[in-house]
N, C-alpha and C positions, 0 to 999 in steps of 0.2 A: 469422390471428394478429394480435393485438394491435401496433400498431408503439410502437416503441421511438424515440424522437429524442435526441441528444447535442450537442451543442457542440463541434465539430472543430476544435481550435486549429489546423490546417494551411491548413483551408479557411475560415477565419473564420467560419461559419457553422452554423445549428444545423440536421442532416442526418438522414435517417432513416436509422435505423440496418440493413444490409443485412450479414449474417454472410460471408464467404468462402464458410466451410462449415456450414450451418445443423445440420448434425447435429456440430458442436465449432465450440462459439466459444473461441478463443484470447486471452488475455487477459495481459498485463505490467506491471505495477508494479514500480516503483525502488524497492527496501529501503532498509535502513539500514546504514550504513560504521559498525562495531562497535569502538567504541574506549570509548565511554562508555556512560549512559544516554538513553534518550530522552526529548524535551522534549515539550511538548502542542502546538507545530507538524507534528510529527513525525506527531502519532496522527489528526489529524484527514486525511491523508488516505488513511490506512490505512480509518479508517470511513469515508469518502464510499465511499471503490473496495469495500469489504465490502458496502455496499445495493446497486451497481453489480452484484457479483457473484447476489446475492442474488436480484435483479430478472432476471438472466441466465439464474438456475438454475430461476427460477419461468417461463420461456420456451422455452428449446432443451433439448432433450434431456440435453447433453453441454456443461461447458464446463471448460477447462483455464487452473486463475489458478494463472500462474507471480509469485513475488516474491524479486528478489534477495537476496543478501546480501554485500556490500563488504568484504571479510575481507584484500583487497593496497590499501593506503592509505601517504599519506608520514603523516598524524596516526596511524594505528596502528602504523608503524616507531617515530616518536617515542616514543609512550609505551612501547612494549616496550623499546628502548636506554635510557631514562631510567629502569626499574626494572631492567635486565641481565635481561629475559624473551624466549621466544622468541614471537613474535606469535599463536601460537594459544594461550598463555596467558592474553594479553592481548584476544582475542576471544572466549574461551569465555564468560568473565561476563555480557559487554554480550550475547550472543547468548539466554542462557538469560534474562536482563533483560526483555529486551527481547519473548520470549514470553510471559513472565508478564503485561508491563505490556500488551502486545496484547489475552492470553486476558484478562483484566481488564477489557477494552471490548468483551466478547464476540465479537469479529472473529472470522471463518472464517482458519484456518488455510489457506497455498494449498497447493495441489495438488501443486505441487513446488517447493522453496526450495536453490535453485542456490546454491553458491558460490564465486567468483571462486578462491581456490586451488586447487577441484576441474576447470578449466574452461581452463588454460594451453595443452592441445595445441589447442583452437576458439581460441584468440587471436592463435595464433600462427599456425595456416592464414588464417586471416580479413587477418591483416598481410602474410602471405605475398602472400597473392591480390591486396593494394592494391597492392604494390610492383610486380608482374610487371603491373597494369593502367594501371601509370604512374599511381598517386594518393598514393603514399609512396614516400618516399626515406630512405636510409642516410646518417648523420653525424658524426660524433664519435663512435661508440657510441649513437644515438641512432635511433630510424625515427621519421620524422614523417608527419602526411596533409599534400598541400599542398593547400592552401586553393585556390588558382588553380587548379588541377585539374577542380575540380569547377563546374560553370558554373549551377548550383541552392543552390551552399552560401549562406547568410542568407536566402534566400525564408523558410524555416520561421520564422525569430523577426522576419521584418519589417525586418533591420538593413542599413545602407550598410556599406560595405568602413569606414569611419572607424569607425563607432559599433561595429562586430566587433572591429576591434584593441582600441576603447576596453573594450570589455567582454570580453576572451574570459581575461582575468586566466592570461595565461601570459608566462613569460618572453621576451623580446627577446636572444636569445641571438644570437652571431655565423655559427654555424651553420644559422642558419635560411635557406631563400629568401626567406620572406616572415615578417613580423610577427605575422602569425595562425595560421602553421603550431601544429598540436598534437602534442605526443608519445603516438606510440603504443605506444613501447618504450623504456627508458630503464634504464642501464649500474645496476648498483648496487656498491659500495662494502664492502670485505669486510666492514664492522661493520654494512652493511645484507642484510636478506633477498636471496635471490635466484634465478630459475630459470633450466635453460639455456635457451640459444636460437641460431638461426642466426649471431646477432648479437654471443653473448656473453652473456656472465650477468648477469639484469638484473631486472627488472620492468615490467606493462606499466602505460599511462596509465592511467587512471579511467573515460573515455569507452569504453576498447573492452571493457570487462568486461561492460556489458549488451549492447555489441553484439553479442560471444560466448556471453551465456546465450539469450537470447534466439533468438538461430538454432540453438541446441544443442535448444533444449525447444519452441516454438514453428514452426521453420521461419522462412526467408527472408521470407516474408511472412504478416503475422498480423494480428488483427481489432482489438485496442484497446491502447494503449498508455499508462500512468497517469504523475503524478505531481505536486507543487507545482508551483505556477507559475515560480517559483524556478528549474527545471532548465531554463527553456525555450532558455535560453541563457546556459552553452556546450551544458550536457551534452547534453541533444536533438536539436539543431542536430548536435553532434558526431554519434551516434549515428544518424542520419539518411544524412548523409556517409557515414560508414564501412560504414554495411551497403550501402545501394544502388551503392556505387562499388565494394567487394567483389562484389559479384551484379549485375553489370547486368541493367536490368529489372525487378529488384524495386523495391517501392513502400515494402518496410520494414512500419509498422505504418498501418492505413487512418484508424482514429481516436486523433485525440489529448487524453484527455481530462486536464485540469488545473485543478487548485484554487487558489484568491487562500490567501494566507496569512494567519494570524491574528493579532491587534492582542491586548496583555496591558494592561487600564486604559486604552485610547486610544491606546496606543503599541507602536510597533515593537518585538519582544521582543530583548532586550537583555543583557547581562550586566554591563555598563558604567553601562545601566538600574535593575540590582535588578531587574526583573522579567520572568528569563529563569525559565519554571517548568520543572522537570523534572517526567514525566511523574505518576514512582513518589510524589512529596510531592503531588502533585494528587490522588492516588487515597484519598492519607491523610485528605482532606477530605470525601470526596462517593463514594458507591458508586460501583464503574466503571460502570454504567449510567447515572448522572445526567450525568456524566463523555464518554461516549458521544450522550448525549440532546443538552447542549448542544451539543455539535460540531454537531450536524445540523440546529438550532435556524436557522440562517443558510445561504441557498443559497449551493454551493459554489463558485459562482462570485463570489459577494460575499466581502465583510471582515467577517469573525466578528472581535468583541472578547470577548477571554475574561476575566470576573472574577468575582471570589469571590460577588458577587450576584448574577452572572448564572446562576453554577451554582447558589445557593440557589432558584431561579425553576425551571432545568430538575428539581432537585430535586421541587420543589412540584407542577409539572404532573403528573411519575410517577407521585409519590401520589394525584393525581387518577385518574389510568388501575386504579392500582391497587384503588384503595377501588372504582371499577367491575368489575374483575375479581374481585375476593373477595364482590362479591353475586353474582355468578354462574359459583363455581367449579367449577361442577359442569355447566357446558355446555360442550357437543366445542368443538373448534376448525374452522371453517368452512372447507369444502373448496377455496375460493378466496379470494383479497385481494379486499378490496371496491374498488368503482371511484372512491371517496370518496378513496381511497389511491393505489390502482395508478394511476390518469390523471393525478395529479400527477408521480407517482416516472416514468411514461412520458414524459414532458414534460423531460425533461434533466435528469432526479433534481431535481423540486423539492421538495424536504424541506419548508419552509415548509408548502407547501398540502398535502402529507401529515398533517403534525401537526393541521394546519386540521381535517382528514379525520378523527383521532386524536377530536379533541376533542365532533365531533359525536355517531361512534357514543359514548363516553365518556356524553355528557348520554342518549344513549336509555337505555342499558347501565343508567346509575344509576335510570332509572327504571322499569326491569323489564324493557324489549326480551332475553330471551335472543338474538333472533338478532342481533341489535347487537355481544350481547356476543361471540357467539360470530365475525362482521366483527373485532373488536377483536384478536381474541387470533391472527387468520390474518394481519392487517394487521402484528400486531407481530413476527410469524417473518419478513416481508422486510424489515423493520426494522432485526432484531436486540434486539429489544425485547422486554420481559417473561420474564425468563429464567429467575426466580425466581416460587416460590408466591408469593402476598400476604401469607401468614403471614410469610413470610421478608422478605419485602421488609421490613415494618413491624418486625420486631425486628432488621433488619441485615443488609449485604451480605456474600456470601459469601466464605471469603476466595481470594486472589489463587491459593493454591494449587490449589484445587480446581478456579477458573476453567481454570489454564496445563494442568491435568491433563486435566479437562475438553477442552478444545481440542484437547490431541495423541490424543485418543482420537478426535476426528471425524477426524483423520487417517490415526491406523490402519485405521480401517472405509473409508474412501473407498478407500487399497491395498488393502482385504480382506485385513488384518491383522488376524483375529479372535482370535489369542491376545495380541498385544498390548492389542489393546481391553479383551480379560480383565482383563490384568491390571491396565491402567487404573483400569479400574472398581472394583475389589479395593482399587487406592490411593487411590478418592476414598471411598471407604466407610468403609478405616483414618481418614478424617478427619471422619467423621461425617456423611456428604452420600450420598445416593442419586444416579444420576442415568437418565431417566428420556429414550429417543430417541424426537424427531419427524422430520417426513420434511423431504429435503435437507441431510443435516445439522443442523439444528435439535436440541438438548435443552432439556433442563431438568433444574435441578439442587435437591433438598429437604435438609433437617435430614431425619437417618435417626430 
């Protein structure tokens, strides 16, 4: 088999990749806390982890992409008390939002999408287990991890004891042992949510909810673990702690893979700025595939800056691929990625030299090569790429509806949910689109 190499934030180093269990790779990504819409930091590394999976599923047999979703939040208490709602009011939106604006960048739907209020009796054993292993303590109403407990905690993000308090943005409460303790249960307040617990009725911290999905769907130890760079600390860091000092012995997740965040105009995206984008007015400009295309335009481990010109470029290139694909509509799609693509994407997901790869069968394709083209159109299923005829492409993207609909329908078939898939199909049809399966999940979607 082909090897696979990633970038291990644990181990500093870029590792060949070695599955637990080759017949199911395991796989985690950090969703989104459902209070709003999401921004285009948000999406971009929802697509790197979708080529991630994609490249998985073009390798092992079996692999299982779990992705949370943050549904016990103090930002989501807030806004449900600021409109007198009960918090699943306030999460239903941003949650159906927020597939849309996904299916909209053609991402794979995961395999199982846990949520933090469905998941309180794993949270509570998980706190249980730390307390009775001497790594959390009871206080005010409060269960905390202590940080001294753990004789590993800051190796994962690189930090001294100084530069952990400096950064772990928790309160300095009188109750604490230490400065860097974090809560992992925390009392709630009659006008806030609350569940029971050993401890009283409460809510838990933030960090222990993927510790809880994650051993719930995944097991104690699991193959890759996602996210911005951003989480590496606290949240990581916490979640690291928390599972391995609940489970002695485990190792938690083996890779940790993470993306640099992205730059909007040369600068850090902002609100204070003007140019914090949200994702759904981004999509208003540029199909979700152009949308898509640029994100992956920059290795993920660099600094993608995102602007409005640069999406006119990732634009521009499509069309290029396209007007290749619409000479030769009429050739299969080739039973493998070419190695112009795949030994880039092998190499720590380098997108760049992928596209590099993109652009060459692209010049044979346009000059008659079918087998090029048909490299082109195999290269663009681990992509995520060319999702649409070329007829469609060239008079407009399809709309978001049919994409999110689209999307929950590769879900139903993966459960072998074939009457849901029915009826899928039935609603993207009411809205004038065929859609048309390839293998792994892969469609496509036409004007009927």
């Amino acid at each position: 088999m082909t090897q696979l190499t990633l970038y291990n934030t644990r181990t500093r180093t870029k590792e060949v990749f070695t599955p637990l269990d080759p017949t199911n790779v395991r796989a985690y990504l950090c969703g989104p806390t459902v209070y709003d819409r999401a921004h285009i930091g948000n999406a971009r590394n929802v697509v790197i982890f979708d080529i991630l999976i994609r490249l998985l599923r073009r390798l092992y047999p079996k692999v299982t992409y779990v992705r949370n979703i943050t549904d016990i939040d103090d930002k989501i208490n807030a806004r449900a008390k600021e409109r007198g709602l009960p918090i699943e009011a306030v999460t239903e939106g941003p949650i159906r939002f927020y597939h849309e604006d996904m299916g909209a960048l053609y991402t794979l739907p995961p395999d199982i999408e846990p949520r933090a209020t469905e998941h309180l009796g794993e949270i509570i054993d998980i706190i249980q287990r730390l307390i009775a292993n001497g790594h959390a303590y009871v206080a005010d109403g409060h269960v905390l991890f202590s940080v001294a407990s753990d004789k590993d905690y800051g190796k994962f993000s690189g930090r001294t004891p100084d530069e952990l308090i400096a950064g772990a943005r928790v309160d300095v409460a009188p109750y604490k042992r230490d400065a860097g303790d974090f809560v992992l249960w925390k009392p709630s307040s009659p006008d806030l949510p609350g569940w029971s617990s050993p401890w009283g009725r409460g809510r838990p911290g933030w960090h222990i909810e993927c510790s809880a999905m994650s051993w719930k769907h995944l097991g104690e130890n699991f193959d890759i673990h996602g996210g911005g760079d951003d989480l590496i600390f606290p949240h990581h860091e916490n979640e690291i702690a928390q599972s391995c000092c609940a489970f002695p012995g485990s190792h938690f997740a083996n890779v940790w893979v993470h993306n640099r965040m992205l730059l909007v105009n040369g600068e850090k995206m902002s609100k204070s700025l003007g140019n914090f984008l949200v994702l759904h007015d981004v999509l208003k400009k540029a199909p979700g595939e152009a949308v898509r295309f640029m994100l992956m335009r920059s290795h993920y481990r660099s600094t993608l800056d995102f602007s409005d010109a640069g999406l006119r470029e990732a634009k521009a290139e499509l069309d290029r691929f396209y007007r290749a694909l619409e000479k030769n509509q009429d050739v299969p799609v080739a039973a493998e990625v070419p190695d112009c693509v795949l030994e880039p994407l092998l190499d720590d997901l380098n997108t760049p030299g992928a596209i590099a790869g993109l652009h060459g069968l692209a010049d044979a394709a346009l000059a008659g090569d079918a087998t090029a083209a048909g490299a082109l159109k195999a290269a663009g299923q681990v992509l995520g790429l060319f999702n649409v005829s070329p007829d469609e492409w060239f008079r407009g993207d399809i709309p978001v509806e049919a994409q999110a609909l689209a999307e929950q329908r590769v879900a139903a078939r993966q459960r072998k949910d074939f009457a849901e898939s029915d009826r899928l199909r039935d609603e993207i049809a009411k809205l004038g689109y065929l859609i048309e399966d390839g293998p792994r999940g892969a469609y496509t979607l036409r004007k009927s």
